[in-house]
N, C-alpha and C positions, 0 to 999 in steps of 0.2 A: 316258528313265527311268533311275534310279539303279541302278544296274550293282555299286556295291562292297557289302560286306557290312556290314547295317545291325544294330538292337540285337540281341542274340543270339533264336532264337526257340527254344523247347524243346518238344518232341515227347516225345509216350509213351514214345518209347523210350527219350531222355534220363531221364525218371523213373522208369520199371520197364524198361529194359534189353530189352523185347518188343515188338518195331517189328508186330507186327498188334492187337495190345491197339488197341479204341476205348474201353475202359474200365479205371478204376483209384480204389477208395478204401480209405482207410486210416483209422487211429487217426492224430488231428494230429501227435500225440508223436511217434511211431514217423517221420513223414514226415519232420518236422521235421531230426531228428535223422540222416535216411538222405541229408538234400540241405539238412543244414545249409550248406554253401557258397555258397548258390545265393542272396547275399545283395549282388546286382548287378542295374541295372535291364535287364530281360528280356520275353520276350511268350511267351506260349504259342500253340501252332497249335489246341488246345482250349477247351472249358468249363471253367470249374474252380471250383470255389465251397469254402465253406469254413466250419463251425460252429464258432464257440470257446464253449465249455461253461468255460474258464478263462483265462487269459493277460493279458500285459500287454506295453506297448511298441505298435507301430505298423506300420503297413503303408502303400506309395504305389501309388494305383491314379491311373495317367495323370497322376503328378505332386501329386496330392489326396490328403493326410496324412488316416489315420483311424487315432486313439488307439484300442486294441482294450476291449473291455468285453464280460463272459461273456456270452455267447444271442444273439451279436451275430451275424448271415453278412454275408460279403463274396461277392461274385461277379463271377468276370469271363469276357468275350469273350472268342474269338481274336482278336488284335492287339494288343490294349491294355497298358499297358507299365506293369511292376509290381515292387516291390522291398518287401522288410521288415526292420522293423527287431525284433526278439522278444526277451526278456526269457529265456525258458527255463522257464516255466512254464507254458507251453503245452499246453494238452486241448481234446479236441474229435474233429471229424472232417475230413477232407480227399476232395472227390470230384471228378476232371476226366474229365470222356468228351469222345467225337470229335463231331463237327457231324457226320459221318454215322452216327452211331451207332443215329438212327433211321431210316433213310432206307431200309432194306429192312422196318419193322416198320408205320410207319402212313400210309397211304392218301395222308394229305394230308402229303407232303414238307415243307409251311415249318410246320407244326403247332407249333414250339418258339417261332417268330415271338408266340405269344399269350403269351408269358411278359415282360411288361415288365422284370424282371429283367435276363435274358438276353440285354438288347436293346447294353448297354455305355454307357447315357447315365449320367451322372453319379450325377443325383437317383433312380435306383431299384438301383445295387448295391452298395449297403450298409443294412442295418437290423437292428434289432435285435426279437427273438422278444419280443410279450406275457408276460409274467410266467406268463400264465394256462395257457399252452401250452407252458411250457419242459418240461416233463417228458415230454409226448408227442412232442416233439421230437428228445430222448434215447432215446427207445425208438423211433421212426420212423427215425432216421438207424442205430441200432445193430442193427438189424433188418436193413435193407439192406444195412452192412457184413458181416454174416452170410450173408446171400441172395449176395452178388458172388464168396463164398469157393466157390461149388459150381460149376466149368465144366460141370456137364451140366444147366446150369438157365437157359440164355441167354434165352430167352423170359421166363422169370420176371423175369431181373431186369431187362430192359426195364422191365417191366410194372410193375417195384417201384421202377425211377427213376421213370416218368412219377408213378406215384402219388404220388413224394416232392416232384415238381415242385408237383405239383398243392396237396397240403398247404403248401407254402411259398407259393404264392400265395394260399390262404385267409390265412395268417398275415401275407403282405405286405401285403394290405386294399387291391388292386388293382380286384377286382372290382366294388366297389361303384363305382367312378371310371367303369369300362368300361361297367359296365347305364345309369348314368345319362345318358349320350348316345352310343351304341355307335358312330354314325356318324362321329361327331366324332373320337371317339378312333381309328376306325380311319383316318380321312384323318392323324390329327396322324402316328399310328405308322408310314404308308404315307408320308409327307413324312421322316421321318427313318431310313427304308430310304434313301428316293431320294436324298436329300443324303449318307448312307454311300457309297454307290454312285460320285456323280459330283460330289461337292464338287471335285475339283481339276480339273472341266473348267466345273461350270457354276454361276455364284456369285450369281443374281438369282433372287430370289423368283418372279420370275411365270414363266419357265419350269418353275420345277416345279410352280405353279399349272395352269396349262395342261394338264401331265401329269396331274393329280389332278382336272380336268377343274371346276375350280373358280377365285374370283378372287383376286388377290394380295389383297384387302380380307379376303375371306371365310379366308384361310388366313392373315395373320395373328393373324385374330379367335381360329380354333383357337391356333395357338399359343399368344397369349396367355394365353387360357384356362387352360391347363395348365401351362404354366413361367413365365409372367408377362412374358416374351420374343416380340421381333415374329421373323418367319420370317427377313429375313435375318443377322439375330444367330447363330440356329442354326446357318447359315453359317459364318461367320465364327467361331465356336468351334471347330467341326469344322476347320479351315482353318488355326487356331492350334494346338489339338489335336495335327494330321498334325505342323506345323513343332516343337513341344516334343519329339514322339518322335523325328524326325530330330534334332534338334540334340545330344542326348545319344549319337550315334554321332560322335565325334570320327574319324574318318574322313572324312567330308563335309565339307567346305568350304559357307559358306554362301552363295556363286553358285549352287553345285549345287543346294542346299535350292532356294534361290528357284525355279529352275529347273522342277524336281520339281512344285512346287507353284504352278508358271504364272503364278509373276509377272514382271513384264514385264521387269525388272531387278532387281538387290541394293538399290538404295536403295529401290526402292519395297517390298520385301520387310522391310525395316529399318524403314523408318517404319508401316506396318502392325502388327510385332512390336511395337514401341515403344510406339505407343499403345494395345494390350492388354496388355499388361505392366506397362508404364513402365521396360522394359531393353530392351538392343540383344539379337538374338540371342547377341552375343558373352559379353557379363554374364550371360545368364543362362545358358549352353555351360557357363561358369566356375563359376555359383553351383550347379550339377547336375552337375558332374562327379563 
């Protein structure tokens, strides 16, 4: 395992200077402006998500350019490696809490797990708000920024994140995806936990069939289904993925990478790079520096 220190990761305390905070949200502006520096690719150990009600210029979430446009949220995992590029016109809101932040408040611990959002795949953290709901939007987020200002109301603002979870998943149009074959979706969403989990030790489909107690045929019918991709591609994104965020720590030598990520040696880790890219790890070390 990789021993030297990889992309920087930033913690609550890094952002509000109070290393017990699992919570923290602000006016974008004001954020912006307090950790304008912070404009190097980086990971956070939190959620953090993010309303722009105005702004222009860009952001990289895992390498993936998204041009900003007002009503738009971004949201990201802890791990995922992220940099912006902002203009200074920037409004909105800014909200990151801890992955345990619920974890003494409801019953069922993976309960966040139902938020496809939250989940860090590509195709569900970025969208932008209906037209028809931007302005409940504005008052649902500036409500909770208000609610977060009172330390003797922790309970409440639990209660008033989950609810703002929840409203963003009406507005995300998740739901109807999820009713229409709950089964399905929850084998697709429980197959890319599993491949989170253990892509760098187990890289075939039917092993995590097997897990899911189901056939490589039948899983990757699911997948199909929902990203248009067979199950070991998911793999293999995930795999390329891990290798994009090491390669931007120029510290690492790419033996190591390879390493890391259990391949059998550097050229076989080369050629694999190659042909999902079309550069060497080394070109593209150089084109992301």
């Amino acid at each position: 395992m990789i021993k030297k220190s990889t992309i920087p990761v930033l913690d609550n305390c890094s952002i509000n200077n109070d290393s017990s905070s699992l919570l923290f949200v602000d006016h974008l502006a004001d954020y912006i402006a307090m950790h304008h520096n912070m404009v190097f690719p980086h990971k956070h150990n939190f959620y953090h998500f993010v309303l722009f009600t105005n702004g222009s210029g860009n952001h990289l979430i895992d390498f993936e350019k998204h041009e900003i446009e007002a009503y738009q949220i971004y949201f990201m995992a802890p791990g995922q490696v992220h940099t912006w590029n902002f203009n200074g016109d920037e409004e909105g809101f800014v909200v990151n809490f801890d992955p345990e932040y619920f974890q003494s408040f409801l019953l069922r611990t993976d309960y966040l797990n139902r938020f496809s959002f939250l989940s860090g795949q590509n195709d569900q953290i970025v969208f932008t708000i209906p037209e028809s709901n931007r302005q409940d939007a504005v008052k649902i987020f500036e409500a909770f920024y208000q609610t977060s200002k009172n330390p003797t109301a922790s309970d409440l603002i639990r209660v008033s994140l989950l609810q703002l979870l929840l409203w963003i998943e009406s507005w995300h149009g998740t739901k109807t995806e999820k009713a229409s074959n709950p089964y399905n979706y929850t084998i697709f969403h429980n197959y890319q936990r599993l491949v989170e989990k253990n892509f760098k030790e187990i890289r075939l489909p039917k092993a995590y069939a097997e897990q899911l107690f189901i056939t490589p045929n039948h899983l990757n019918a699911i997948c199909k289904s929902y990203i248009g991709s067979a199950a070991g591609e998911i793999i293999r994104e995930r795999v390329l993925l891990e290798a994009k965020r090491l390669l931007v720590n120029k510290n690492l030598n790419i033996n190591e990478i390879a390493i890391e990520l259990n391949f059998n040696d550097n050229s076989y880790f080369t050629k694999f790079f190659k042909k999902a890219t079309g550069l060497t790890p080394d070109e593209f070390r150089k084109n992301n520096s």
